[in-house]
N, CA, C and O atoms as a Maestro MAE file, in Angstrom:
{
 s_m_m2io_version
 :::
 2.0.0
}

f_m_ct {
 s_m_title
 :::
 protein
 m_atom[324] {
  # First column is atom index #
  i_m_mmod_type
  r_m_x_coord
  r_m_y_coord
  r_m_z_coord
  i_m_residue_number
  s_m_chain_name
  s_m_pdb_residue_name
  s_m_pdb_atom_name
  i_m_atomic_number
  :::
  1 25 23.762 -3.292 13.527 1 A "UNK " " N  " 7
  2 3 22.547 -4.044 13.323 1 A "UNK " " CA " 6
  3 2 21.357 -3.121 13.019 1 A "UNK " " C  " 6
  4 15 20.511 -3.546 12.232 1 A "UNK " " O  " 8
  5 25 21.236 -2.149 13.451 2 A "UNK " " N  " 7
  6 3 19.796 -1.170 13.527 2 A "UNK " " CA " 6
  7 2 20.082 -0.517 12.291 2 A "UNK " " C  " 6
  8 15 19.140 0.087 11.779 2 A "UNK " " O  " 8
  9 25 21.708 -0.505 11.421 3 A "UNK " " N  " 7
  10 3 21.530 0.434 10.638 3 A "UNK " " CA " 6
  11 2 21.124 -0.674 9.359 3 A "UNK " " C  " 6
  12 15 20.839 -0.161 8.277 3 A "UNK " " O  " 8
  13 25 21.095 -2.263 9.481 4 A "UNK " " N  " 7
  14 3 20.463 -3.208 8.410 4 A "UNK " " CA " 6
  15 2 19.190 -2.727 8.318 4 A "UNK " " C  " 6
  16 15 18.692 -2.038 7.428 4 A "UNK " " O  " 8
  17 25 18.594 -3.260 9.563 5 A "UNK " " N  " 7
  18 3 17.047 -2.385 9.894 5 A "UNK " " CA " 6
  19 2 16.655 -1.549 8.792 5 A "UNK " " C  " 6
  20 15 15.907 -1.744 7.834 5 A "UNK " " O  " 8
  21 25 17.495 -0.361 9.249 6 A "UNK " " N  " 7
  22 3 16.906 0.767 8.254 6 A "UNK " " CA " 6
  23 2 17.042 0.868 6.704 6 A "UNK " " C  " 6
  24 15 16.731 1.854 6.036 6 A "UNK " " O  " 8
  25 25 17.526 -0.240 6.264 7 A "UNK " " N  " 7
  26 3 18.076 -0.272 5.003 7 A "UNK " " CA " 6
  27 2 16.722 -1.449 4.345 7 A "UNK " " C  " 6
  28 15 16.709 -1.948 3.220 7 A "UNK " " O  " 8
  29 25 15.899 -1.608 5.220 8 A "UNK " " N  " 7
  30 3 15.394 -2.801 4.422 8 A "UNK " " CA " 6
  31 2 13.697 -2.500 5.111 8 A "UNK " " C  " 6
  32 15 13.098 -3.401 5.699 8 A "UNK " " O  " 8
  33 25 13.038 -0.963 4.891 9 A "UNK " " N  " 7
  34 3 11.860 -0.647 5.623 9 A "UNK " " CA " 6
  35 2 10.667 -1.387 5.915 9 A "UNK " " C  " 6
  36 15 9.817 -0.957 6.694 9 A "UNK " " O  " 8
  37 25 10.539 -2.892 5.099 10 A "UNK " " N  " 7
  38 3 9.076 -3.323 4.952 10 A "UNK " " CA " 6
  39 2 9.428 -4.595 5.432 10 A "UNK " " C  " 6
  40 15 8.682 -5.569 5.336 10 A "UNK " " O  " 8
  41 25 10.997 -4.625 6.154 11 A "UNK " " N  " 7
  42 3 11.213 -6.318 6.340 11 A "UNK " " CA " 6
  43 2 9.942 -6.762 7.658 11 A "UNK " " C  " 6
  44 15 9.785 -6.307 8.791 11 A "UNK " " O  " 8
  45 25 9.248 -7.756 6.947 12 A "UNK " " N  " 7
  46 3 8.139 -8.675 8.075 12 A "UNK " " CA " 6
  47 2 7.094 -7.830 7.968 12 A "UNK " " C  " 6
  48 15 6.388 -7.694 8.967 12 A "UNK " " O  " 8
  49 25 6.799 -7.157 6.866 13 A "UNK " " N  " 7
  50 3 5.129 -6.820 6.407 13 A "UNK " " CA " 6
  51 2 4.974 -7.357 5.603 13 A "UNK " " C  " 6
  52 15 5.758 -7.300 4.655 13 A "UNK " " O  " 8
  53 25 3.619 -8.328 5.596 14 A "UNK " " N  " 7
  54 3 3.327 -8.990 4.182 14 A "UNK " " CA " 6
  55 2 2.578 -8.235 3.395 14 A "UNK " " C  " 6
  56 15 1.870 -7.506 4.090 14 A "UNK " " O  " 8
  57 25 2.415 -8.079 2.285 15 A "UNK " " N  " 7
  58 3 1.925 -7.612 1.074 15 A "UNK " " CA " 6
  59 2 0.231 -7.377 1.167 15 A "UNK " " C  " 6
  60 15 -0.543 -6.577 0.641 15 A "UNK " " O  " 8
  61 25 0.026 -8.943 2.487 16 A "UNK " " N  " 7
  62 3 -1.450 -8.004 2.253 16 A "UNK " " CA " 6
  63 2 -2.100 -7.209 3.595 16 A "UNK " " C  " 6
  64 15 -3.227 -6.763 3.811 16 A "UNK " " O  " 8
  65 25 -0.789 -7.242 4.441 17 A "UNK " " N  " 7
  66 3 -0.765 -6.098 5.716 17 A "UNK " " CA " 6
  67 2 -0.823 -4.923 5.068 17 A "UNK " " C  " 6
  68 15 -1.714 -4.195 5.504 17 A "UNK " " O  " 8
  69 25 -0.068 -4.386 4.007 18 A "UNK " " N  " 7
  70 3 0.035 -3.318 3.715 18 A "UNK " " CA " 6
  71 2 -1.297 -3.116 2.546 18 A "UNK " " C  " 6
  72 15 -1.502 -1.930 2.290 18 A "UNK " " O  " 8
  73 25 -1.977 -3.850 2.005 19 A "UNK " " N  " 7
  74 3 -3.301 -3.815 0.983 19 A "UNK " " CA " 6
  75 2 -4.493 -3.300 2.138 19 A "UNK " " C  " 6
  76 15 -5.370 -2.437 2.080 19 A "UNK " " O  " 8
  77 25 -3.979 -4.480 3.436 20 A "UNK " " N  " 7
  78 3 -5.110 -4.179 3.958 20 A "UNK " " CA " 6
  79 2 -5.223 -2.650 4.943 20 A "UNK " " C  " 6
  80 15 -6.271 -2.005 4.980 20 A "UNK " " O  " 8
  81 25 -3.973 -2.235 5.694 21 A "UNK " " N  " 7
  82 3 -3.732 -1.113 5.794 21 A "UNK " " CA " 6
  83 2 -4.152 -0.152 4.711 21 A "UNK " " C  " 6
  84 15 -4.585 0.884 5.216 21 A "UNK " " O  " 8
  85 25 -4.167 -0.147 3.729 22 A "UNK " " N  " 7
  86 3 -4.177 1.235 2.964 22 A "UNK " " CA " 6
  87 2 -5.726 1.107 2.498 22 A "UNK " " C  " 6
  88 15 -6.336 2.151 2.729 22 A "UNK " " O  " 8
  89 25 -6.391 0.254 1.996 23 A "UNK " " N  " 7
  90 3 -7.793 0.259 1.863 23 A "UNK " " CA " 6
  91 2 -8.504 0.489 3.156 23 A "UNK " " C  " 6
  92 15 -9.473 1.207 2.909 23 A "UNK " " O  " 8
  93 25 -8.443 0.172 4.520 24 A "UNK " " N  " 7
  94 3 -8.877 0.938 6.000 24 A "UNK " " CA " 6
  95 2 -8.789 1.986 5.935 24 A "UNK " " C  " 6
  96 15 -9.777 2.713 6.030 24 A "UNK " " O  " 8
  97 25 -7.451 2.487 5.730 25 A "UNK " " N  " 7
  98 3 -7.271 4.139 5.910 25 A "UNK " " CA " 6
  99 2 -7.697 4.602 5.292 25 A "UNK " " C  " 6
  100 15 -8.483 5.409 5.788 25 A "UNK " " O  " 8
  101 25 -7.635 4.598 3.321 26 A "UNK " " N  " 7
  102 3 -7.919 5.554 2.005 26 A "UNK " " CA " 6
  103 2 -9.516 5.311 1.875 26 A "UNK " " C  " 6
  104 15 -10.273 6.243 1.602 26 A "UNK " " O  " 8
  105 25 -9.929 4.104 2.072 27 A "UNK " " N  " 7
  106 3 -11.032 3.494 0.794 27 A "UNK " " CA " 6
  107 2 -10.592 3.060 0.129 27 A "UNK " " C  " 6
  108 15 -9.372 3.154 -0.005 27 A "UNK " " O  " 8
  109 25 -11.489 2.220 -0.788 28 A "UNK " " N  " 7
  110 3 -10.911 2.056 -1.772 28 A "UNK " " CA " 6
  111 2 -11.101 3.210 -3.168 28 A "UNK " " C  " 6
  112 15 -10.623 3.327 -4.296 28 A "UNK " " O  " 8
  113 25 -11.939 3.818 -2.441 29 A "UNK " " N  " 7
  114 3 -12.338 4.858 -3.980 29 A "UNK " " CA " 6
  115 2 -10.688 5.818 -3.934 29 A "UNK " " C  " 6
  116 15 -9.942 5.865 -4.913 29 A "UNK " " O  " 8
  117 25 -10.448 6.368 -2.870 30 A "UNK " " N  " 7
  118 3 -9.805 6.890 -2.889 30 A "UNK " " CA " 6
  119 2 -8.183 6.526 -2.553 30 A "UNK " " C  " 6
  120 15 -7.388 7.360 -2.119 30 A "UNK " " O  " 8
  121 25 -7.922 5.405 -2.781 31 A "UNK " " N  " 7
  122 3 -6.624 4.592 -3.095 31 A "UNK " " CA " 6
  123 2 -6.724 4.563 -4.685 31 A "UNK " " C  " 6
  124 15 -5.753 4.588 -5.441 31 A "UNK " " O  " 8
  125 25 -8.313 4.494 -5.135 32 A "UNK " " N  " 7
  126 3 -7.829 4.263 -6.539 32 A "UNK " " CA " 6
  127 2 -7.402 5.501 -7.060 32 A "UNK " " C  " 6
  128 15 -6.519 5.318 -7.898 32 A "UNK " " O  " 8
  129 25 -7.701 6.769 -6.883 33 A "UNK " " N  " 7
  130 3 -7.083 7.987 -6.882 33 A "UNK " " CA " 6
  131 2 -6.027 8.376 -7.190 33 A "UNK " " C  " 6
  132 15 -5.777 9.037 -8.198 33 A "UNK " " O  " 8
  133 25 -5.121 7.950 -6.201 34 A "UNK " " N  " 7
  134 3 -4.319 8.101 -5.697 34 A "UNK " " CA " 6
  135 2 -2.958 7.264 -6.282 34 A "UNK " " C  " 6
  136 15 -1.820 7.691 -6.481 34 A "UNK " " O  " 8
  137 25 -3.539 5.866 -6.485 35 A "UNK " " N  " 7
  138 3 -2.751 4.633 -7.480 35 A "UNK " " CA " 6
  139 2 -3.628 4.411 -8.579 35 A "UNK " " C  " 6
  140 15 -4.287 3.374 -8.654 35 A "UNK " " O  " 8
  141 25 -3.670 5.084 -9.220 36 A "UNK " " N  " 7
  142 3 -4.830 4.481 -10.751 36 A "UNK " " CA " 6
  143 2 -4.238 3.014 -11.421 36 A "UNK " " C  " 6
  144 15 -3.433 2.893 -12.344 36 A "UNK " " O  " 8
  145 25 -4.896 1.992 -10.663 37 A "UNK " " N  " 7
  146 3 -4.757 0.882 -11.069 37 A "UNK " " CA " 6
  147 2 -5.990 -0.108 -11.212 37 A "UNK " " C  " 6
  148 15 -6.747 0.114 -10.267 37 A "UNK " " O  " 8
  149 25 -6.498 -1.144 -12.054 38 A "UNK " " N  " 7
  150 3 -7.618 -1.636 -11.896 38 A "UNK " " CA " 6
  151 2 -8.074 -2.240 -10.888 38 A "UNK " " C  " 6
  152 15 -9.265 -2.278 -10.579 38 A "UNK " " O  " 8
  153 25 -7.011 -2.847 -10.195 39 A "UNK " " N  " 7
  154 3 -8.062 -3.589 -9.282 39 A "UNK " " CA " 6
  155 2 -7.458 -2.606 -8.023 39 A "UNK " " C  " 6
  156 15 -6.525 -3.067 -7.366 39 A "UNK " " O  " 8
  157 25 -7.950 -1.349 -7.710 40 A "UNK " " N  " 7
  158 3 -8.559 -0.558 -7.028 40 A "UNK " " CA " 6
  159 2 -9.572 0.277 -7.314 40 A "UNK " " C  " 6
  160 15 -10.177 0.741 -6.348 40 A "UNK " " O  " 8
  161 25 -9.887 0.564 -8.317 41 A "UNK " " N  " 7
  162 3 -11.025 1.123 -8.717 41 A "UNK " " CA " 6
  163 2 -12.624 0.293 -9.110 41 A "UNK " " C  " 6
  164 15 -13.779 0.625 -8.841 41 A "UNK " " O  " 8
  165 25 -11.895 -1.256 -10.075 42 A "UNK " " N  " 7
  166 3 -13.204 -1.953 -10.574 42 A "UNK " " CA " 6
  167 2 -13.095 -3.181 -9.792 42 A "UNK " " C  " 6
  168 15 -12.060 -3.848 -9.778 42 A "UNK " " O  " 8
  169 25 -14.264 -3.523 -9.072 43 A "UNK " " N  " 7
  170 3 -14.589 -4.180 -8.254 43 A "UNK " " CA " 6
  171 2 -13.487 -4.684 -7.048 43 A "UNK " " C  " 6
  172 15 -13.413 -5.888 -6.807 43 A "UNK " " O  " 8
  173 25 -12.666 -3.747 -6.329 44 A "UNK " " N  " 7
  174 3 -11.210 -4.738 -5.575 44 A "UNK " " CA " 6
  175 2 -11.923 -5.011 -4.666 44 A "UNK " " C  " 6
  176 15 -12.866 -4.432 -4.126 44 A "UNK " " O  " 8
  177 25 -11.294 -6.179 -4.475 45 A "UNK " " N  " 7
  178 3 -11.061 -6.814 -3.019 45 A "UNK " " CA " 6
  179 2 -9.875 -7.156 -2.735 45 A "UNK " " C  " 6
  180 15 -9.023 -7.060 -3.619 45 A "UNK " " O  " 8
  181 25 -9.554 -7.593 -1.562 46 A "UNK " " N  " 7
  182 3 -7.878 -8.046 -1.486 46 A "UNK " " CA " 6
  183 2 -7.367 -8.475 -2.169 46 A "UNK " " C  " 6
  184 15 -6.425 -8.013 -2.813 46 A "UNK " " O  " 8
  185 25 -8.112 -10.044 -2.253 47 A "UNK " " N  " 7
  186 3 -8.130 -11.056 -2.861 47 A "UNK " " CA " 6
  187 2 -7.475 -10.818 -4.343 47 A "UNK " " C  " 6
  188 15 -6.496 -11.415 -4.792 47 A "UNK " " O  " 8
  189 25 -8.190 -9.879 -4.950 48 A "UNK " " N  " 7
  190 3 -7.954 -9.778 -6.045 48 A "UNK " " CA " 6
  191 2 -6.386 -8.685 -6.248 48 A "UNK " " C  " 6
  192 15 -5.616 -8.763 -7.205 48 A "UNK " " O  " 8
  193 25 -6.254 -7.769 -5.114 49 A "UNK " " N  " 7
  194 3 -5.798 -6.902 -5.323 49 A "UNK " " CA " 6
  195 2 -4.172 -7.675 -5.056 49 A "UNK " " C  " 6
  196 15 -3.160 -7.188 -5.561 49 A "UNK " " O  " 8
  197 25 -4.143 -8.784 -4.293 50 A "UNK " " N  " 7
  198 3 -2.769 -9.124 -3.965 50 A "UNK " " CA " 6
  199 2 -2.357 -10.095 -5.087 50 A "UNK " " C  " 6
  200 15 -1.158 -10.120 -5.367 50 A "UNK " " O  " 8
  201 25 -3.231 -10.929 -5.788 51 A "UNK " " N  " 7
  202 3 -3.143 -11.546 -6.636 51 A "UNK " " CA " 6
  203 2 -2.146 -10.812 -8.324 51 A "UNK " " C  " 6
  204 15 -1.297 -11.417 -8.977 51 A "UNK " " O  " 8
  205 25 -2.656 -9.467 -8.556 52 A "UNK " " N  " 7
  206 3 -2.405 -8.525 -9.363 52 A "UNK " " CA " 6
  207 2 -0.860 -8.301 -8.764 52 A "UNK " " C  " 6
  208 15 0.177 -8.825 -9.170 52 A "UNK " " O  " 8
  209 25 -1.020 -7.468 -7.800 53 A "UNK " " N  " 7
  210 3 0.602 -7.023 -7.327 53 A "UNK " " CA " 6
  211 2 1.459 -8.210 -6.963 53 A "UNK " " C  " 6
  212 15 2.509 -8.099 -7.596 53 A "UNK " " O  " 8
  213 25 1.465 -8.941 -6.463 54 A "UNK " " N  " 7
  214 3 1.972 -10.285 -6.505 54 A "UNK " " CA " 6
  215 2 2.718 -10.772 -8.178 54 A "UNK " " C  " 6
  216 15 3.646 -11.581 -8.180 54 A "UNK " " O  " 8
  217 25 2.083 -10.062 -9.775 55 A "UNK " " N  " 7
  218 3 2.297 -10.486 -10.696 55 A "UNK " " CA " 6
  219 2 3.037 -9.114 -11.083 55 A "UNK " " C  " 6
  220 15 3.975 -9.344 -11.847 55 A "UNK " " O  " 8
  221 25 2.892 -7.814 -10.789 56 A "UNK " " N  " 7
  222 3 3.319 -6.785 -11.439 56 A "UNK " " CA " 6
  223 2 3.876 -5.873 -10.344 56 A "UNK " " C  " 6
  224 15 3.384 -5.242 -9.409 56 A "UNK " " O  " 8
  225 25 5.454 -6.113 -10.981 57 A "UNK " " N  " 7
  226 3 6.362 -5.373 -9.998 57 A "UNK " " CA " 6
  227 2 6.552 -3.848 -9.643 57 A "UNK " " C  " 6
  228 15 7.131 -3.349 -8.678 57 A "UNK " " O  " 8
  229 25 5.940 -3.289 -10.632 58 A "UNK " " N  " 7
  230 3 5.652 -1.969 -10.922 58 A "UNK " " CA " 6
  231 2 4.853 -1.362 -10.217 58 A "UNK " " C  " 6
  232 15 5.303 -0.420 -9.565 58 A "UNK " " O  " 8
  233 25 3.636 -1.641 -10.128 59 A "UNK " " N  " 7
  234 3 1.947 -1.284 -8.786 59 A "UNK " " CA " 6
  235 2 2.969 -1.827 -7.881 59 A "UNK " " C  " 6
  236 15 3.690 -0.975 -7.363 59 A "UNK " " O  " 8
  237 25 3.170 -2.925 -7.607 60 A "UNK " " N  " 7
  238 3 3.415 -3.047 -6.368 60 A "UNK " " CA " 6
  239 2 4.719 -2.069 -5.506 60 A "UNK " " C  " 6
  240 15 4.722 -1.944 -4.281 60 A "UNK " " O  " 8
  241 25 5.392 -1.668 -6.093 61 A "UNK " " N  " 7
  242 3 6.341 -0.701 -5.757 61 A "UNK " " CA " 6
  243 2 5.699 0.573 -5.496 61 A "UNK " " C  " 6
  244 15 6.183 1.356 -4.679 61 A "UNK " " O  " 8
  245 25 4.807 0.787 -6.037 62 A "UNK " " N  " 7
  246 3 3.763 1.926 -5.959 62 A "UNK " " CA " 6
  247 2 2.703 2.237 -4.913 62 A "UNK " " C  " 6
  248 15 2.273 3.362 -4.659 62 A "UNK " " O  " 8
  249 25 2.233 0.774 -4.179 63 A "UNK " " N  " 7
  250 3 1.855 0.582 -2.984 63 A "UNK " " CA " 6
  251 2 3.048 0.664 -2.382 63 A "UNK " " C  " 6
  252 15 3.341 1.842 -2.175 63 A "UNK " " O  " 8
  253 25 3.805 -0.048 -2.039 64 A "UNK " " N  " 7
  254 3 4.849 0.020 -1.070 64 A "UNK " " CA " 6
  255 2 5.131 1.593 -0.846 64 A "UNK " " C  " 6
  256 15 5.100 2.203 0.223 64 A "UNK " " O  " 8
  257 25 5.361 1.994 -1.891 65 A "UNK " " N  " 7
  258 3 5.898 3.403 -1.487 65 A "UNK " " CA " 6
  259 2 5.007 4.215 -1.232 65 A "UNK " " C  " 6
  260 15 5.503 5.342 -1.264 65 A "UNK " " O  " 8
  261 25 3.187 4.268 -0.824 66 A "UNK " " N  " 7
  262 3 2.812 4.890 -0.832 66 A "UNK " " CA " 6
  263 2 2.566 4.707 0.986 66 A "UNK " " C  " 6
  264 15 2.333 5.531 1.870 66 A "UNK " " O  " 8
  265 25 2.765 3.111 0.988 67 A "UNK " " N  " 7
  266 3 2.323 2.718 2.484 67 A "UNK " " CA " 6
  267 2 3.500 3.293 3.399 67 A "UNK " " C  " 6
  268 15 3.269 3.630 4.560 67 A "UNK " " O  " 8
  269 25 5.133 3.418 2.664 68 A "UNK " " N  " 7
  270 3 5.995 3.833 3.628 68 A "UNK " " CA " 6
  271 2 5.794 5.435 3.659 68 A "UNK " " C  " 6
  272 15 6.211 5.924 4.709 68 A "UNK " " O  " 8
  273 25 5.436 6.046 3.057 69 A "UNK " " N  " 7
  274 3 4.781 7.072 2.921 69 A "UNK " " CA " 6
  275 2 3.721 7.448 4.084 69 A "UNK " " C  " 6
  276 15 4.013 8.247 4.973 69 A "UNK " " O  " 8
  277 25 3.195 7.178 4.048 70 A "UNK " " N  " 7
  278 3 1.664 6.853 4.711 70 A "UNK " " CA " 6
  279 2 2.370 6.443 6.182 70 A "UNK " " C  " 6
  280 15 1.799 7.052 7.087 70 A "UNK " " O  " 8
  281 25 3.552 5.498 6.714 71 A "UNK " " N  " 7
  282 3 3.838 5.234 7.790 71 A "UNK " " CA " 6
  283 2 4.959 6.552 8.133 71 A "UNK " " C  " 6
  284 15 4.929 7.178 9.192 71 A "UNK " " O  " 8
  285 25 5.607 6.731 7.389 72 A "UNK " " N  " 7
  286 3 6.592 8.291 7.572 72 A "UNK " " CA " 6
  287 2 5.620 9.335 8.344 72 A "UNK " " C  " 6
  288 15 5.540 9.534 9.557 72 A "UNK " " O  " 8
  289 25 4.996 9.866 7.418 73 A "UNK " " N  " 7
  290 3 4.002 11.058 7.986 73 A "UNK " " CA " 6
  291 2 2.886 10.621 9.117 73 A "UNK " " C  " 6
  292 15 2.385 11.420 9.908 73 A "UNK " " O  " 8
  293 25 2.648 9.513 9.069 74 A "UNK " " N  " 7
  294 3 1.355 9.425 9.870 74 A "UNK " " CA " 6
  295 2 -0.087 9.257 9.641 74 A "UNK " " C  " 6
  296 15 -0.862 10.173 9.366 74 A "UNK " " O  " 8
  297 25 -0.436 7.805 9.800 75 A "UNK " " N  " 7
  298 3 -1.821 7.657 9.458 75 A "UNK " " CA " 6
  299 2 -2.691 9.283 9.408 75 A "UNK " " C  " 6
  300 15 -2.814 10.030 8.437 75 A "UNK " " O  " 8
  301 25 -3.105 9.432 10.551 76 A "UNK " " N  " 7
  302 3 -3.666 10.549 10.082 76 A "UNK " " CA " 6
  303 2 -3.370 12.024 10.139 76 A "UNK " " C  " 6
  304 15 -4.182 12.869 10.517 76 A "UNK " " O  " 8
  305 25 -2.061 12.283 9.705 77 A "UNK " " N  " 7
  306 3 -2.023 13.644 9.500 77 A "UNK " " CA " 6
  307 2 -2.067 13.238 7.612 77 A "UNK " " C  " 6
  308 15 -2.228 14.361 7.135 77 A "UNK " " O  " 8
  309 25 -2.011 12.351 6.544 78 A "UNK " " N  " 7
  310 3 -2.344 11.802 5.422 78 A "UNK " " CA " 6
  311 2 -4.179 11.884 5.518 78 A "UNK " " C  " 6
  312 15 -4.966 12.457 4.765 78 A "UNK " " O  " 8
  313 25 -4.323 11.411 6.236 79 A "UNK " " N  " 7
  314 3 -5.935 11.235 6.543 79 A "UNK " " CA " 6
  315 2 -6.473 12.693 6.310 79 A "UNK " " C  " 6
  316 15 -7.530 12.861 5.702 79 A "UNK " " O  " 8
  317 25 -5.789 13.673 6.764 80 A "UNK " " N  " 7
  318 3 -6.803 15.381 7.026 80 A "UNK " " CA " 6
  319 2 -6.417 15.931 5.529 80 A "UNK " " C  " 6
  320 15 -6.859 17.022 5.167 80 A "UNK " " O  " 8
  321 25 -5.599 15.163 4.690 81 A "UNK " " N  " 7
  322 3 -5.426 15.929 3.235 81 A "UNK " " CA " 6
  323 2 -6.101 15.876 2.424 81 A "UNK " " C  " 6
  324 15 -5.866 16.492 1.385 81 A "UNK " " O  " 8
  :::
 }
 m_bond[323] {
  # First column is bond index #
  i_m_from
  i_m_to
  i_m_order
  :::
  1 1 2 1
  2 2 3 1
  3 3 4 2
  4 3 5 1
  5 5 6 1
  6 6 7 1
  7 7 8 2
  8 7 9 1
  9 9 10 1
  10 10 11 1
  11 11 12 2
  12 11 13 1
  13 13 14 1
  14 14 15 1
  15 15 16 2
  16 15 17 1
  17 17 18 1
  18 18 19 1
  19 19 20 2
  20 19 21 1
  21 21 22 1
  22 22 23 1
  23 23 24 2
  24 23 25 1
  25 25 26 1
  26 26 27 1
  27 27 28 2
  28 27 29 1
  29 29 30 1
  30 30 31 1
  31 31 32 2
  32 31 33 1
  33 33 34 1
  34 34 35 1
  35 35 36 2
  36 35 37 1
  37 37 38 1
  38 38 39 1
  39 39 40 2
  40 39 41 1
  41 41 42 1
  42 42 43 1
  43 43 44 2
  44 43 45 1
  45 45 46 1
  46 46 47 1
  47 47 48 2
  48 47 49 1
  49 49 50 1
  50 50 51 1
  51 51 52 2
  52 51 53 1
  53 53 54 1
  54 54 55 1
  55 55 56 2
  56 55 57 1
  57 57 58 1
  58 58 59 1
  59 59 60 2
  60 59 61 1
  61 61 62 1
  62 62 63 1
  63 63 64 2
  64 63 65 1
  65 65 66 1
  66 66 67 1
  67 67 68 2
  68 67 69 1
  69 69 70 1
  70 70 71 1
  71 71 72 2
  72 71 73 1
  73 73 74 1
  74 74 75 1
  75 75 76 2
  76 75 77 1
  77 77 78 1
  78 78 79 1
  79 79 80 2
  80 79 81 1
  81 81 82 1
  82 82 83 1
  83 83 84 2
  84 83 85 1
  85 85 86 1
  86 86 87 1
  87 87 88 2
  88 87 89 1
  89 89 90 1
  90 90 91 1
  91 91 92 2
  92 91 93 1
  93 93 94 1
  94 94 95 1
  95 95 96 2
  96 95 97 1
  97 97 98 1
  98 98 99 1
  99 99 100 2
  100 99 101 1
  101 101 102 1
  102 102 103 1
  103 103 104 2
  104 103 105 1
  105 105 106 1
  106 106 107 1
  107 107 108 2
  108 107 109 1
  109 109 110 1
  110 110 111 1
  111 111 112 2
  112 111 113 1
  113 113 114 1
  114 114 115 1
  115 115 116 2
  116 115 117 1
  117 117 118 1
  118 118 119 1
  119 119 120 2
  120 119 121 1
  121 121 122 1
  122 122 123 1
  123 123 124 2
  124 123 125 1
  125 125 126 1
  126 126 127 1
  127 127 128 2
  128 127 129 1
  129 129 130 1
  130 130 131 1
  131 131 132 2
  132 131 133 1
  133 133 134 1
  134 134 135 1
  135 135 136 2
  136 135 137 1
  137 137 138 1
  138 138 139 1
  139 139 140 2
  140 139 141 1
  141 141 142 1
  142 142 143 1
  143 143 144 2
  144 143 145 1
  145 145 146 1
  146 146 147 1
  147 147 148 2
  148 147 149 1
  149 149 150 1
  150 150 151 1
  151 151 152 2
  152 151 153 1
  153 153 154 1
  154 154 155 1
  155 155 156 2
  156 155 157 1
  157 157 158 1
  158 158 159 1
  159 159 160 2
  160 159 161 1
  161 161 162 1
  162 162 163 1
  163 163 164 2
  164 163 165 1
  165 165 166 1
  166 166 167 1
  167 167 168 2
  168 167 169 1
  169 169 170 1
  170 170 171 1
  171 171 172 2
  172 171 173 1
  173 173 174 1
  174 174 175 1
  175 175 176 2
  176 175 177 1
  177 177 178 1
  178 178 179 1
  179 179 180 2
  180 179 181 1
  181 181 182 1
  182 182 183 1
  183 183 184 2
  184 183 185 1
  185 185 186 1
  186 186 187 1
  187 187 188 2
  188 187 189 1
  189 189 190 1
  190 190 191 1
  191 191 192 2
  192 191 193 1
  193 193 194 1
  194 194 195 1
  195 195 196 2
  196 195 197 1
  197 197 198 1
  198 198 199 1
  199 199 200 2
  200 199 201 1
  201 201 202 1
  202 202 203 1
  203 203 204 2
  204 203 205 1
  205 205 206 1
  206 206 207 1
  207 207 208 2
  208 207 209 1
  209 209 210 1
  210 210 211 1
  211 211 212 2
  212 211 213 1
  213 213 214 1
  214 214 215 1
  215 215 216 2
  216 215 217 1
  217 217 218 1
  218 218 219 1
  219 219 220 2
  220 219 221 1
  221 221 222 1
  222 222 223 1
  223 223 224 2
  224 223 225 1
  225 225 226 1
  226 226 227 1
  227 227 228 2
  228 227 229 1
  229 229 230 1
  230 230 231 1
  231 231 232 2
  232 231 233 1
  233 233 234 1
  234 234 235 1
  235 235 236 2
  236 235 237 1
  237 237 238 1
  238 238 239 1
  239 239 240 2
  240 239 241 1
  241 241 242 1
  242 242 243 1
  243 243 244 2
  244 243 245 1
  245 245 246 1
  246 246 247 1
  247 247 248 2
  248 247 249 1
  249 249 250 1
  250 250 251 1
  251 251 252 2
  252 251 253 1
  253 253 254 1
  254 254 255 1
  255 255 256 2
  256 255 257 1
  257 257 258 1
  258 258 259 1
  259 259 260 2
  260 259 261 1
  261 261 262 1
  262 262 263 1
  263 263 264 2
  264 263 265 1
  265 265 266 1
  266 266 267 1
  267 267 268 2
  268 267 269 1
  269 269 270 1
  270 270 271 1
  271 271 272 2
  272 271 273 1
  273 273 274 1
  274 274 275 1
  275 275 276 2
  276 275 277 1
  277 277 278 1
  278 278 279 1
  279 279 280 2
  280 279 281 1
  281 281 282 1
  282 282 283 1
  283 283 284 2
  284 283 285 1
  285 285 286 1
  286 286 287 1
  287 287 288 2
  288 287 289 1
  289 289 290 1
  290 290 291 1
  291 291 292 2
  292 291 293 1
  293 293 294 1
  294 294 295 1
  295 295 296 2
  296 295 297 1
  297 297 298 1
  298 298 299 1
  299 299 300 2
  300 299 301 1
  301 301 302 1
  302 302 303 1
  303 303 304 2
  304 303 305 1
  305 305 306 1
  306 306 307 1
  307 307 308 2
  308 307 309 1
  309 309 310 1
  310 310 311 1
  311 311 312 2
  312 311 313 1
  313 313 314 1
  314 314 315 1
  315 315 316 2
  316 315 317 1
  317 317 318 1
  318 318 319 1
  319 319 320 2
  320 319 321 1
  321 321 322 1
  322 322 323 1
  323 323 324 2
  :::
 }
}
């Protein structure tokens, strides 16, 4: 059972747990950085930002992997870079 677990890292985070996680931690200036996508750089808000990844499977894989990322290493030892 624990080894399903590990096979499936984001099971029961919603999409905008992890938007809203990573704009707390980064900013948004510096999420857009980091993911050069529009709606992190020109005007985001969630709202807008889940709406976008919600349509394009591509960013959104790009968050995901930046948030399991970001949960691997550690809020803030990511934070002091």
């Amino acid at each position: 059972m624990n080894k399903e677990k590990n096979k499936i890292p984001l099971d029961g985070v919603t999409l905008e747990h992890i938007v809203v996680s990573l704009s707390e931690h980064y900013g948004w200036d510096a999420l857009g950085k980091r993911i050069e996508i529009r709606c992190f750089t020109s005007d985001p808000s969630i709202k807008s930002c889940l709406t976008f990844l919600r349509k394009t499977p591509w960013a959104r894989k790009k968050v995901e992997n930046l948030y399991l990322a970001t949960q691997k290493k550690g809020w803030k030892d990511l934070y002091k870079k």
